[in-house]
Structure formats: structure tokens, C-alpha cells
C-alpha positions in Angstrom: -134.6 -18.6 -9.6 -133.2 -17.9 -6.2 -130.9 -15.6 -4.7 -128.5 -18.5 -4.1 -128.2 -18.4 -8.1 -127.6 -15.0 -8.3 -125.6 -13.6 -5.8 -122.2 -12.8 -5.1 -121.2 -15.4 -2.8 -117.6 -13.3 -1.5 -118.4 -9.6 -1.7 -116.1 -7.0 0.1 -117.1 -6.7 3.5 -115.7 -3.3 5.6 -115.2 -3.4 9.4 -116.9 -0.5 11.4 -113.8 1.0 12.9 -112.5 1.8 9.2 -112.4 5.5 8.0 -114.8 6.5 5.6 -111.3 7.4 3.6 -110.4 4.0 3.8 -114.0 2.3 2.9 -114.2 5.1 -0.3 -110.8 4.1 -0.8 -111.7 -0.1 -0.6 -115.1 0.7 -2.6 -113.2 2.4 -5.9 -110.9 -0.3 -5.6 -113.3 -3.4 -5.8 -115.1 -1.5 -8.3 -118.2 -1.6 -6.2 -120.7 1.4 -4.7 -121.6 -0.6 -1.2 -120.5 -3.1 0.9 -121.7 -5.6 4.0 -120.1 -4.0 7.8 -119.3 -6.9 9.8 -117.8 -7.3 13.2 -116.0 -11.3 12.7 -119.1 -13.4 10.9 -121.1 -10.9 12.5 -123.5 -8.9 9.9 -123.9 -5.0 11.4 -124.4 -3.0 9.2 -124.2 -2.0 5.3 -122.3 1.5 4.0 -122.5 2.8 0.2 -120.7 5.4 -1.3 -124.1 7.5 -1.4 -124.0 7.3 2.4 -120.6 8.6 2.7 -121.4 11.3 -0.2 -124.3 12.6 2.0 -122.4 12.9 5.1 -119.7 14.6 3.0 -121.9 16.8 1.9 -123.5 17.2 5.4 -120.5 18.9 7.2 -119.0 21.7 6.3 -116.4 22.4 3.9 -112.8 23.6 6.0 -110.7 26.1 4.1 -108.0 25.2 2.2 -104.4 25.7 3.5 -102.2 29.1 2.4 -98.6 28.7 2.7 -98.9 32.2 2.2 -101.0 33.4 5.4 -99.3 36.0 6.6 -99.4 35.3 11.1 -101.6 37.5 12.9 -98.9 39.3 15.0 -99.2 41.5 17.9 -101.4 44.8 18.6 -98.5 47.6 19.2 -98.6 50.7 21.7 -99.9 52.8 18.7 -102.2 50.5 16.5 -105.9 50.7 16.8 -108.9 49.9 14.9 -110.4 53.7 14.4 -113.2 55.2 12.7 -111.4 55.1 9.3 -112.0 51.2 8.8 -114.5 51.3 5.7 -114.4 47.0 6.2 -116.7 45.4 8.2 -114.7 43.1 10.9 -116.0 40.1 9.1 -114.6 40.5 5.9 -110.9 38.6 7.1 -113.2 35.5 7.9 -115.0 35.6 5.0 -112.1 36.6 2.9 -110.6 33.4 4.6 -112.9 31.0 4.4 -113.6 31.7 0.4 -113.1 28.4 -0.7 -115.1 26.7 2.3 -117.6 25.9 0.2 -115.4 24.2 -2.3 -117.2 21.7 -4.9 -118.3 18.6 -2.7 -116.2 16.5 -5.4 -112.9 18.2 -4.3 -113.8 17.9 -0.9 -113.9 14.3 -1.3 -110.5 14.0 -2.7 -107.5 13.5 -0.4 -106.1 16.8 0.6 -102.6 16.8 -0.3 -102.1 19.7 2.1 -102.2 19.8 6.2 -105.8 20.7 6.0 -108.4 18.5 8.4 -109.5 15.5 6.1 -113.0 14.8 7.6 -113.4 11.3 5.9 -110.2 10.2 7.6 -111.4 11.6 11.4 -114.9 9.1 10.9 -115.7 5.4 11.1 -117.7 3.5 8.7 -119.2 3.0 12.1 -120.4 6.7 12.4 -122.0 6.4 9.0 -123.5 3.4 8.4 -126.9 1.7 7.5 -128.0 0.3 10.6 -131.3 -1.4 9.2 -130.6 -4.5 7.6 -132.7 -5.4 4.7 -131.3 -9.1 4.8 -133.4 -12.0 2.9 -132.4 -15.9 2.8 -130.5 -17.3 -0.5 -133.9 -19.2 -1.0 -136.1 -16.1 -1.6 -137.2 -15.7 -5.3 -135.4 -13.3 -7.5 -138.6 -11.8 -9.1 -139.7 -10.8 -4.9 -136.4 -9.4 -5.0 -136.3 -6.6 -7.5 -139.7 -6.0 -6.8 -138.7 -5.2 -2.8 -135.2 -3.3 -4.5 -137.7 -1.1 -6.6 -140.2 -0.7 -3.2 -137.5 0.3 -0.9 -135.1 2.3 -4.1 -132.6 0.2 -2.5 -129.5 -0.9 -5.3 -128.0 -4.5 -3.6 -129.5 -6.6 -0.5 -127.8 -8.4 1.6 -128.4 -12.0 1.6 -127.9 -13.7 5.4 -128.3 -16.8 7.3 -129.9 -15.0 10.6 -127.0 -12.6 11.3 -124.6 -14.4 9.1 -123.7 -13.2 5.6 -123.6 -15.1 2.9 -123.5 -12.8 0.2 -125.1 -9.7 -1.6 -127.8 -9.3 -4.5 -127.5 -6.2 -6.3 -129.8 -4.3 -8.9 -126.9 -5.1 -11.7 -127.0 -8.7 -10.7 -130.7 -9.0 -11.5 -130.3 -6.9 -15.0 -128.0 -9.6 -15.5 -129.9 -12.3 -15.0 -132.9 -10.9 -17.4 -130.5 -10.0 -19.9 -129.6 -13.5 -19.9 -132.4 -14.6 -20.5 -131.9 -16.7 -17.1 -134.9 -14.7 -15.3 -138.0 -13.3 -17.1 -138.8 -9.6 -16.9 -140.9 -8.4 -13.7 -143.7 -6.9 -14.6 
């Protein structure tokens, strides 16, 4: 059995000047975790939801938005900071930015407040797997999940030079030996 077989012959493709908002946005909806970056037929590039997670996770978390902040105001003739301050000067930052290290799966959710939504601000582009793994639609199956498990990669792409024609993934070859259509690599 050969790729050609096997693969899915029209998966979602993203373009590189999409937000990573946008591509998490496209990947929950197709019910997929990765997906091709193209530029026209061009193959540039491959993004997953793991590499958008990691970048996530990467950047720091911005505080979340107070409608009640109360606005810093103006020093008066008669207001100083003395000896009688028992806080350290730090403690408004840190009192702050409390939640700046919010869980990562929050962080990934769309704000639904005027905070900075760093997926939204970057390009699939910025993020993206550069280094093709790309075999022909003739290469055997059984080579396939061995160079998957090698490289602990979950789909390849399968090209035509820099052309796609369509991606492999791990699922795809589960299916296949669960169907009895490709014996168990060993």
C-alpha cells in the first residue's frame, strides 16, 4: 500500500499571513490538529495546534482588564511617599499583574475584554514549521509510520516537488491496520 491509498487527497490548507487566532480557529473547525501553509499551489510550510500551544505558552501572559482600576491621578503640593510606607514599591505591579500567569488554557481563549490578544497580533507565518517532511504518494505506508515514529511526527505531507497533494497522518495509518488493509509494522 501507498500513500496515494491512504491519504487525504483535500486537507485544510492555512495561508501564512493568517492569525494564529484564525488558524486555531480553522483547525477546531475542520476537526483537525495541523494543517499544509501554502502560498497559491505553493507548499511553505506546515502549522499544528502543538506549535501554536508552545508559542502560547512561550510569551507571557498580559493581565486581565479591571473595569474597576481606579486612574493613577496626579501627585498634589502635599502628597509624598515618606518613611511610613511599610509596602515595597513593587507590590502595585505585582498586585496588578496577579493573574499574568493565568492558566495557558484561558490564555488561549478569546478575551472577551480589551485586553491584547497575542494569537490575533501573529501570523501562521511567524510560527510555522519551516522544514518540510514531504514524501511522494508512491512511498510505502509501512516506511511511513516507521519515519512518523523516528521523527514523533503525527501527519506528513505528501507533495509532488513543492506541490501538495495531500497529507498522511498517524490516524490514517491506525486506520488502515485496523482495517485489516495494512499489516502491523513491526
Amino acid at each position: 500500500m501507498n500513500l496515494a491509498d491512504l491519504m487525504s487527497s483535500e486537507p485544510l490548507t492555512l495561508e501564512p499571513e493568517l492569525s494564529l487566532r484564525g488558524a486555531l480557529n480553522e483547525l477546531t473547525a475542520a476537526g483537525v490538529s495541523g494543517a499544509p501553509v501554502v502560498v497559491g499551489p505553493r507548499l511553505v510550510g506546515v502549522i499544528s495546534a502543538s506549535d501554536i500551544l508552545d508559542f502560547q505558552a512561550s510569551n507571557p501572559a498580559v493581565p486581565s482588564y479591571r473595569a474597576h482600576q481606579q486612574e493613577w491621578g496626579e501627585w498634589g503640593p502635599g502628597d509624598q511617599v515618606g518613611e511610613d510606607v511599610t509596602e515595597p514599591a513593587s507590590t502595585y505591579f505585582r498586585v496588578m499583574w496577579d493573574d499574568a500567569s493565568a492558566e495557558l488554557v484561558e490564555r488561549m481563549a478569546e478575551p472577551d475584554s480589551p485586553e491584547w490578544d497575542l494569537l490575533a497580533e501573529h501570523a501562521v507565518g511567524e510560527v510555522m514549521t519551516r522544514r518540510i517532511v514531504a514524501l511522494p504518494p508512491t512511498a510505502d505506508v509501512a516506511e511511513v509510520a516507521r519515519l512518523m515514529a523516528r521523527m514523533g511526527v503525527h501527519r506528513l505531507i505528501v507533495a509532488d516537488g513543492d506541490t501538495l497533494v495531500g497529507i498522511v497522518s498517524a490516524l490514517d495509518v491506525v486506520r488502515a491496520v485496523a482495517g485489516d488493509r495494512l499489516r502491523p509494522v513491526t
